[in-house]
C-alpha positions in Angstrom: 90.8 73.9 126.4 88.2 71.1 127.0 90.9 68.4 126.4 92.9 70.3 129.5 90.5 70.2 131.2 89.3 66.6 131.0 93.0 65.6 131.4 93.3 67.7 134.5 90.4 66.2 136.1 91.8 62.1 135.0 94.8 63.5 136.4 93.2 64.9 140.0 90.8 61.6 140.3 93.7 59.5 139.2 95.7 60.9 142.3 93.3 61.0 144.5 91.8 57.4 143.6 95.5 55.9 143.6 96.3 58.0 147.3 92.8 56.5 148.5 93.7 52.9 146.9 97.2 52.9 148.4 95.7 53.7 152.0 93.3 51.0 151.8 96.1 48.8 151.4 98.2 49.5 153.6 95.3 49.8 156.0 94.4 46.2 154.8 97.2 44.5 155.1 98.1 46.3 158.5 95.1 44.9 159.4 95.4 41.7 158.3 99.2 41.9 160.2 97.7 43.1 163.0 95.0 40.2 163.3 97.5 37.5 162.8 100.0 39.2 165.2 97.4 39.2 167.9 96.6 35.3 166.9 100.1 34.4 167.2 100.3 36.0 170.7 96.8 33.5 171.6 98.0 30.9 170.1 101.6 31.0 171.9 100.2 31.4 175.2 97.9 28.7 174.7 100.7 26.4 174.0 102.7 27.5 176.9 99.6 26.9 178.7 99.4 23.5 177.8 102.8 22.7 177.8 102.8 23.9 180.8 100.0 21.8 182.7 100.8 18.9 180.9 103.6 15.9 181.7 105.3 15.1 178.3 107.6 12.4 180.6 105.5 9.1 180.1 107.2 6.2 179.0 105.4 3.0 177.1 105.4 1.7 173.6 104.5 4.2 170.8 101.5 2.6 169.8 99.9 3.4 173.6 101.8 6.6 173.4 100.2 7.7 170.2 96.9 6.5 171.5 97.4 8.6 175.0 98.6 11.5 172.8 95.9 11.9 170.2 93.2 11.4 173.2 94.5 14.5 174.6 95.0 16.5 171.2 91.5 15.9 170.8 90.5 17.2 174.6 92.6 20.5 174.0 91.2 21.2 171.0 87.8 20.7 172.4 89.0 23.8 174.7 91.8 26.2 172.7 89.5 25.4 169.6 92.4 24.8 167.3 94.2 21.7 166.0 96.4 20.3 168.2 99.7 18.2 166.9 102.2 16.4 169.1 105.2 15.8 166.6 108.3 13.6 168.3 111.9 15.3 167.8 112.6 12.8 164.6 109.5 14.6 163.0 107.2 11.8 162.8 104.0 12.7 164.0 102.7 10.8 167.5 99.1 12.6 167.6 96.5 15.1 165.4 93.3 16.3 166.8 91.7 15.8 163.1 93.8 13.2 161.4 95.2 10.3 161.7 98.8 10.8 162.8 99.6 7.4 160.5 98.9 8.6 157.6 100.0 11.8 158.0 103.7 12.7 156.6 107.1 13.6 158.2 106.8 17.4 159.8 110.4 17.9 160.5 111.3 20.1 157.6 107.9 21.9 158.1 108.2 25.7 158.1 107.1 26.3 161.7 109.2 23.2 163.3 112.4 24.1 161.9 111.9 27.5 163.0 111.3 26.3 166.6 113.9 24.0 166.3 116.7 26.4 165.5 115.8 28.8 167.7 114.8 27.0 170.5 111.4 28.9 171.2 108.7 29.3 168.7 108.3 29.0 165.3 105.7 30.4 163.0 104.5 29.6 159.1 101.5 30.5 157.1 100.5 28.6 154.6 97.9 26.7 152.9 96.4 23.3 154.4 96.1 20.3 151.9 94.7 18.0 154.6 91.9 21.1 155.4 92.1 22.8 152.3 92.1 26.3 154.2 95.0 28.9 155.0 95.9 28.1 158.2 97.8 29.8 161.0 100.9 27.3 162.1 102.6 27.9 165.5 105.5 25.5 167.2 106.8 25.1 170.6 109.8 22.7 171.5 109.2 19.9 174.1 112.0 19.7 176.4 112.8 17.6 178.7 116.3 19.2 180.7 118.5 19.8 177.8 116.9 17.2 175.4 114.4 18.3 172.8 111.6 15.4 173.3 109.3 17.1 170.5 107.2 19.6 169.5 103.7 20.6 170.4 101.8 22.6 167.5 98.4 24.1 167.2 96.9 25.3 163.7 93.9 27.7 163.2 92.2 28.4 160.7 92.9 32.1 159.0 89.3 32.1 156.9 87.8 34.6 160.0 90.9 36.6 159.5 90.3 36.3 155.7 86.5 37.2 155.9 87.3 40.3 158.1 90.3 41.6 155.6 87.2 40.5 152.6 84.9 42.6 154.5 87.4 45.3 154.9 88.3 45.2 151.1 84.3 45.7 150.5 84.1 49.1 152.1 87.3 50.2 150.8 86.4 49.1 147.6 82.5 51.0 148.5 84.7 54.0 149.6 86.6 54.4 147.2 83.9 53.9 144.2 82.1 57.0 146.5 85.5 58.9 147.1 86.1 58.7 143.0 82.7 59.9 142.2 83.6 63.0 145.1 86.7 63.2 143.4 85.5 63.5 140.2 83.4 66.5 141.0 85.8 67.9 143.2 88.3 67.7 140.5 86.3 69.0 137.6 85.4 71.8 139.8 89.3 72.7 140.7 89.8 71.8 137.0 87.0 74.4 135.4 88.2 77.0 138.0 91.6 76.6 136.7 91.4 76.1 133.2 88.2 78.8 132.7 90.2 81.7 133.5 93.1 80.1 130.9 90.0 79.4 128.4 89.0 83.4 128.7 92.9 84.9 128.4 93.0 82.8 125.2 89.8 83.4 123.6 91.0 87.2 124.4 94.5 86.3 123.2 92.7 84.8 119.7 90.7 88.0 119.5 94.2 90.0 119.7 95.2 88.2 117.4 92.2 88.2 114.2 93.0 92.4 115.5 89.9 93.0 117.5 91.4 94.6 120.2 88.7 95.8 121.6 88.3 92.7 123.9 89.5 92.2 127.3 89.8 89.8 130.3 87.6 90.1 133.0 88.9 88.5 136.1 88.8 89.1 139.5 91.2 87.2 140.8 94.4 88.4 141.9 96.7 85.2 141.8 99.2 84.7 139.1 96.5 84.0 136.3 95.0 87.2 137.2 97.9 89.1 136.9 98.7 87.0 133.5 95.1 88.2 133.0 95.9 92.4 133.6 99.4 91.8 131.6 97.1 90.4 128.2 95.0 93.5 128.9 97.6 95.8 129.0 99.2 94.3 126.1 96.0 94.7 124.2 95.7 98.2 125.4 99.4 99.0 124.0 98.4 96.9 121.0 95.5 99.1 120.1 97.0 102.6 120.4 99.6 101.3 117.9 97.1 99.8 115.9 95.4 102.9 116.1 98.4 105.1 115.0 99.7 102.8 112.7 96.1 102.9 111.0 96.3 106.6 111.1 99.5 106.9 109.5 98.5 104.0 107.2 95.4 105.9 106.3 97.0 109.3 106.2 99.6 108.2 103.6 97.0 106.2 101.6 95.1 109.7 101.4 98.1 111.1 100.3 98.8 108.7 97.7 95.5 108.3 96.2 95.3 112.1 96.0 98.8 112.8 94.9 98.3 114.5 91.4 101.7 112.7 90.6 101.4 109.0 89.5 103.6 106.3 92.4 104.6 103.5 91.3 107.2 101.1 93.7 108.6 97.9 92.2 110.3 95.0 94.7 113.3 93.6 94.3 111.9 91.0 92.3 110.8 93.6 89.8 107.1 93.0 90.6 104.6 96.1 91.0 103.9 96.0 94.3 101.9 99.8 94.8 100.0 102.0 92.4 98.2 105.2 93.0 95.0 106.8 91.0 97.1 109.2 89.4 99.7 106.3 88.0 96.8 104.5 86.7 95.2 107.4 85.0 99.0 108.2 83.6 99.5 104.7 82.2 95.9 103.9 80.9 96.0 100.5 83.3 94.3 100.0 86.6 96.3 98.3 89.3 94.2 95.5 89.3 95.8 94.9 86.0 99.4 95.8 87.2 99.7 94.7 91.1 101.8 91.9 90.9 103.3 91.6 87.6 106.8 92.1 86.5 107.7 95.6 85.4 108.5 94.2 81.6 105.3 91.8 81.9 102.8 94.8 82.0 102.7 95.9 78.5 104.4 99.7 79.2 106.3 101.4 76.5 109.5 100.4 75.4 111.1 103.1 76.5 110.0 103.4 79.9 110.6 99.9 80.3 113.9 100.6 79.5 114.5 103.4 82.2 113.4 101.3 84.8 115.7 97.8 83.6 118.5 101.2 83.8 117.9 102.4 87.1 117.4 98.9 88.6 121.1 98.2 86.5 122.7 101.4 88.1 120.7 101.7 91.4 121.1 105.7 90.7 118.5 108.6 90.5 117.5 108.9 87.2 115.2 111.8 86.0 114.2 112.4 82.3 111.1 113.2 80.0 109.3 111.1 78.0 106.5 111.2 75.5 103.6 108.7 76.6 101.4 108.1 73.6 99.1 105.6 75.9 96.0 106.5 76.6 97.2 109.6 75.5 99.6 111.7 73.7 101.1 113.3 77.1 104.7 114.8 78.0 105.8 112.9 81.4 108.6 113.9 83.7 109.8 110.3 85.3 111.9 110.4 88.7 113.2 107.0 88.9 114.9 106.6 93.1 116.0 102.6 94.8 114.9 102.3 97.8 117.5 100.6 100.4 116.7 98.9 103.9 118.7 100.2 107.0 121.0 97.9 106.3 121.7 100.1 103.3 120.7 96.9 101.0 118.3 97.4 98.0 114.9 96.4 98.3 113.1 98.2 95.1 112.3 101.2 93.1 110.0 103.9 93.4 109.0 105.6 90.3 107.3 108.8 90.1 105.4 110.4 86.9 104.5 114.0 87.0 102.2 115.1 83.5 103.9 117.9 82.5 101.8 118.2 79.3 100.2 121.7 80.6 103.5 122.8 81.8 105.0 122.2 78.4 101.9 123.6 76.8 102.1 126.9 78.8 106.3 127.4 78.3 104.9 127.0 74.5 102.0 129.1 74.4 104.1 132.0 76.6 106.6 131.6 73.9 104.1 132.3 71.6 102.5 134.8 73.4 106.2 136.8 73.3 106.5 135.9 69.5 102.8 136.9 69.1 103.1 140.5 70.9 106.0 141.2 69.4 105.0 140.4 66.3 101.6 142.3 66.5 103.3 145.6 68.0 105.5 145.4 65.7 103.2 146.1 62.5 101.8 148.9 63.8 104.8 150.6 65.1 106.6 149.8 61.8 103.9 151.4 60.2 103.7 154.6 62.4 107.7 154.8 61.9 107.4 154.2 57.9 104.8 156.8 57.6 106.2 159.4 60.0 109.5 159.2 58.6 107.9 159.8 55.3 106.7 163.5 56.4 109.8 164.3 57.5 111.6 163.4 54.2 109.0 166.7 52.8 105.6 164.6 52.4 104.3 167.3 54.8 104.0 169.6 51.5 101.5 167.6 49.7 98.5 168.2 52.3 96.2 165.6 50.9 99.4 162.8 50.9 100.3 164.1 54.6 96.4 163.7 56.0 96.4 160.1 54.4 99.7 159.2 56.2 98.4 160.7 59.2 95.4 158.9 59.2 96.9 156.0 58.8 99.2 157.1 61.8 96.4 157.2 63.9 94.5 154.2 63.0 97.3 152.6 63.3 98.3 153.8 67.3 94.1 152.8 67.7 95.0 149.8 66.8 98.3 149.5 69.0 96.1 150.7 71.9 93.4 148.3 71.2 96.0 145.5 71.2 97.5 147.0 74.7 94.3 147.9 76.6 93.4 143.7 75.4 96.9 142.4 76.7 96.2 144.7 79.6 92.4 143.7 80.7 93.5 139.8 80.3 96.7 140.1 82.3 94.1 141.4 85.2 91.3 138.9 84.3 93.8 136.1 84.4 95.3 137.4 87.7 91.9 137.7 89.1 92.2 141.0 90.3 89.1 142.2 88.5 86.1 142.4 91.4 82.7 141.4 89.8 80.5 143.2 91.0 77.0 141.1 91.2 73.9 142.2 90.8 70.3 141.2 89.5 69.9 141.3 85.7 66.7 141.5 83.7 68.0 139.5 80.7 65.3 140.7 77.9 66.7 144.0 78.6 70.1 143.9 79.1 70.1 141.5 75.7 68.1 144.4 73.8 70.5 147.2 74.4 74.0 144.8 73.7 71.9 143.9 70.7 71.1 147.6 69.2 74.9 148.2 70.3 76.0 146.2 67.9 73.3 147.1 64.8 75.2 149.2 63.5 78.1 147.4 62.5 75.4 144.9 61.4 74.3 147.2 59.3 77.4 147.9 57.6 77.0 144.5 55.8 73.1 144.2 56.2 73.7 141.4 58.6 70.2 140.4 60.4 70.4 140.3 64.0 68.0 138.6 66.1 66.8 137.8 69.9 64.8 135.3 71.9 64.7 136.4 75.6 61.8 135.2 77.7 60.7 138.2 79.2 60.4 136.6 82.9 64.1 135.7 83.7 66.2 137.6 85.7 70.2 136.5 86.7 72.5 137.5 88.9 76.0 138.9 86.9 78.5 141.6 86.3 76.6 143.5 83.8 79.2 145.1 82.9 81.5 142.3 82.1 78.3 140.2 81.0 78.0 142.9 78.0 82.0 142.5 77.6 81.0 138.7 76.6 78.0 139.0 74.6 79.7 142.3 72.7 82.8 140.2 71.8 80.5 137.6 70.6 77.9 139.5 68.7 81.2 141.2 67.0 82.9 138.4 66.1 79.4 137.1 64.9 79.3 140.2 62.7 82.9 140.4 61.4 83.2 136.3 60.6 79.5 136.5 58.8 79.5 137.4 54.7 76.7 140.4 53.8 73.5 140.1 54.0 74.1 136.9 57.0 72.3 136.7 60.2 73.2 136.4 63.7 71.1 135.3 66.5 70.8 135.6 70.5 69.3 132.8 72.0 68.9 132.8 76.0 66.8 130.0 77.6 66.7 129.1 81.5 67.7 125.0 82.2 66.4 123.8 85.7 68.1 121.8 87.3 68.1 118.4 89.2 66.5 119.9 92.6 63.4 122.1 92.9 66.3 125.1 94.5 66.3 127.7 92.3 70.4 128.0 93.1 70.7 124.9 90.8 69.3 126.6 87.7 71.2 127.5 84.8 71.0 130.3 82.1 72.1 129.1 78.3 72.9 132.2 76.1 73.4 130.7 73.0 74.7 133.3 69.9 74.8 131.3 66.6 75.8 133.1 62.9 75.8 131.9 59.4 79.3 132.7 59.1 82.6 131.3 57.5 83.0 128.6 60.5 86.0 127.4 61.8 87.8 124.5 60.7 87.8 120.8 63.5 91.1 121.2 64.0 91.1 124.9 65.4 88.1 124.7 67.2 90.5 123.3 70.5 92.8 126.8 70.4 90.6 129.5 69.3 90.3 130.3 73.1 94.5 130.7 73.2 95.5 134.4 73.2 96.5 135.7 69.1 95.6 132.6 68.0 93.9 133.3 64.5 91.7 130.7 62.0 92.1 133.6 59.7 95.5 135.5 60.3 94.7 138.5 57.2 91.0 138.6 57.7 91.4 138.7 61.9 94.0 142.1 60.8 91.7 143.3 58.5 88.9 143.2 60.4 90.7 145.1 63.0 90.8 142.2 65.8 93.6 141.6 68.4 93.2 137.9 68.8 92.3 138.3 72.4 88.7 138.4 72.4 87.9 135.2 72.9 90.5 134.7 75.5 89.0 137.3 77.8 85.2 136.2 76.9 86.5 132.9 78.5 88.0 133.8 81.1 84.9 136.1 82.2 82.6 133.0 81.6 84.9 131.7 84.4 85.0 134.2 86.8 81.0 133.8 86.7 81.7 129.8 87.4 80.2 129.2 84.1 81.0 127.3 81.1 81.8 128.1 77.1 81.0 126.0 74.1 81.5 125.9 70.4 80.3 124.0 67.5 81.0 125.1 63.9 80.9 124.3 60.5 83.3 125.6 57.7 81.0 127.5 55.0 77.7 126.7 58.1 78.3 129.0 61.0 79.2 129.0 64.2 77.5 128.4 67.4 79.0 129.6 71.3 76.4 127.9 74.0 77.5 129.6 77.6 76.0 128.2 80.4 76.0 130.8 83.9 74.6 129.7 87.1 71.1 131.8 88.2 72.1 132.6 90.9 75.9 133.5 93.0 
């Protein structure tokens, strides 16, 4: 804007100083026309005055003509102060007021006498004087004499007065103008900066538009057309913002969506370049996008097969769904919608892929399979054996007493057991469904441990299994108690039934503080630890899944449903805690569950 500005201001002093120039000029040479004018008029009137008073009729021989001539050239000049020449009509010169008419030339193809001599009157010539060696100022008048041209009577004055006038003139136009450039100058930059500084501010705002910081604006109070150009950027910017700000909303809205999408998005470009990746797809595929972003779909090192589907899909340009087993970073089930995406000129610009885990899904449709299997199968043994045994008194085993009361005791352990197994299917359908209320409330530990602890001696007993308990006497928690003794029963029994004679089982329960000094951070640990059989690493992940079994015949014969653990998790959930275990076949087992202090 600085260079505009500059050539703006050249461009005003250049117009001014050339406007300025061109009137000293003409005013120069109009007086310099003017000052000869007015000399020609003199000078003409002179002559006529002198032709007039004088007698050009004498008659004699040249040489006394010349002589009587030249005597009175040099008289009249003494008076009209101006040389005075008497030329004869053949040209030759008769008399000079400052030469010698001898040696003086032929003046009848001078300038001035054949201007007089073809128009009868006067005749007029400028030009430059070698005899003087000044410009000089030539004026003719014919001599007549009736209708016969005797000769011509000129005068000559010197133009070097006119000259040092027009030089004088040309000195304070030439003063002027040096002062009317140095005006103009300022003048112009002034007009120049008030021009251009508005221009300078609507493009510094128009820049700023443009690196997106809309937040600027023109300030300008003027109300010419830069102005308005001025309120028009303003109002753009205004416009530009809201969309900005929308587009920014939506922008961030969908980025939200997509980064908290629990599907993995992945969209590939026409090229076949990943060109967007969410968190999910990242966590699915074991890569981050810096990693992908930008390389070709068969460049990123992804499984053959899914490779594959894409290189389909991009073939077809079809929806394509199907299920695939991802064994990167994990062994997961994934269900892959593969969908091109076309312009709205219907042309195809890409591919969006979307990955769903359907590992749980899959693991659920499995486990409720089982679950069926597993019911059926466990109602089935006991109602097999009511109906084998039942039908057995009818056929006339009612006779035998001491036959009949076996069979009907094994009747009725066996419908405990099928009610067991029900009221278990029943109380974790609820606890699943959350529709159990807990009822909080405060719980002094030490005791509460105590009496689930002399619950359970004796069935400890039985097998002269040791139980022990360290409580702190001090700590207090708030819980269901009655679903807090559900947990620590099942465990203490499972403790008992899993643990050879003459075993021990222990209740640990120990208060972790936690990272602030608010007591709602703390944490209780119970922590019930046996010298059991153990359970094998590869069961320890499913022993929480309902009628899962380590030990199918020892689980039946100790009179278990397979459910127990399956509801103690799901209480240690509904008390937003957590459940543990650690075991060791032919060691023990340990469960460490962690409930916060406080609800």
């Amino acid at each position: 804007m600085k260079m505009f500005r500059a050539r703006l201001t050249l461009i005003f002093i250049a117009l001014i100083g050339a406007s300025v120039l061109m009137a000293g000029l003409f005013m120069a040479q109009m007086l310099q026309q003017s000052y000869i004018d007015s000399l020609k008029t003199n000078m003409e009137r002179e002559l006529r005055i002198i032709l007039a008073t004088m007698d050009w009729s004498h008659r004699g021989s040249e040489p006394e003509l010349m002589k009587e001539f030249s005597e009175r050239a040099v008289r009249l000049k003494q008076f009209a102060d101006a040389r005075v020449t008497y030329i004869r009509g053949d040209g030759k010169v008769m008399a000079d007021s400052d030469h010698d008419p001898a040696e003086m030339e032929n003046h009848l193809n001078r300038e001035e006498i054949e201007a007089a001599a073809s128009s009868g009157k006067v005749g007029y010539a400028k030009r430059y004087s070698s005899t003087i060696g000044q410009n000089m100022l030539y004026v003719a008048i014919p001599v007549q004499l009736g209708e016969r041209t005797e000769g011509y009577l000129r005068l000559a004055m010197s133009l070097a007065e006119v000259e040092q006038s027009i030089r004088k003139v040309w000195y304070v136009l030439l003063g002027g103008l040096v002062a009317v450039f140095l005006l103009a100058g300022l003048i112009s930059y002034r007009v120049a900066y008030g021009i251009t500084r508005p221009i300078e501010l609507i493009t510094s705002v128009a820049q700023q538009i443009t690196d997106m910081n809309y937040k600027y604006r023109v300030r300008l109070n003027k109300k010419d057309e830069i102005g308005q150009l001025g309120h028009a950027i303003n109002r753009m910017a205004d416009s530009l913002q809201l969309q900005m700000n929308r587009i920014l909303e939506d922008e961030n809205r969908l980025k939200s969506v997509l980064e908290n999408m629990i599907s993995g998005v992945m969209m590939i470009d026409r090229e076949g370049k990943i060109v967007l990746l969410n968190r999910s797809a990242e966590d699915i595929l074991g890569f981050s996008a810096q990693e992908l972003l930008g390389k070709k779909f068969d460049q990123a090192k992804q499984q053959f097969e899914f490779t594959q589907l894409i290189q389909e899909c991009i073939d077809v340009r079809e929806h394509i769904r199907d299920e695939m087993i991802f064994y990167y970073p994990s062994e997961r089930i994934l269900e892959i919608n593969l969908s091109p995406i076309s312009d709205s000129s219907q042309e195809w610009t890409g591919l969006l892929i979307v990955l769903h885990d359907i590992t749980a899904v899959r693991r659920l449709e499995r486990m409720r399979s089982e679950f069926v299997a597993n019911v059926s199968h466990e109602l089935k043994t006991p109602i097999a054996a009511v109906k084998g045994f039942a039908e057995t008194l009818l056929a006339g085993a009612l006779n035998d007493k001491e036959t009949a009361r076996s069979f009907l005791q094994i009747i009725f352990d066996e419908s405990e057991r099928l009610n067991r197994l029900i009221g278990d299917i029943l109380e974790l359908s609820k606890i699943e469904s959350k529709r159990i209320p807990l009822q909080f409330s405060p719980v002094h530990l030490e005791t509460f441990v105590g009496h689930c602890v002399n619950v359970m001696r004796t069935e400890a007993a039985k097998k002269s299994i040791e139980l022990d308990m360290q409580v702190p006497e001090d700590i207090y928690m708030e819980a269901d108690e009655d679903r807090l003794r559900q947990i620590l029963i099942n465990l203490l029994s499972n403790g008992i039934n899993y643990t050879p004679e003459g075993g021990k089982v222990k209740v640990r329960v120990e208060q972790l503080l936690g990272a602030t000094s608010e007591a709602a951070d703390d944490k209780v640990r119970f922590t019930i630890v046996d010298t059991g059989i153990g359970i094998p690493k590869k069961d320890l992940p499913r022993i929480f899944e309902r009628f899962y079994r380590v030990d199918k015949a020892r689980s039946r014969s100790s009179g278990g449903t397979g459910l127990g653990l399956s509801i103690v998790k799901h209480l240690v959930e509904l008390h937003k805690g957590t459940i543990r275990v650690e075991s060791e076949v032919g060691v023990g087992t340990k469960f460490e569950i962690d409930m916060p202090m406080i609800h």
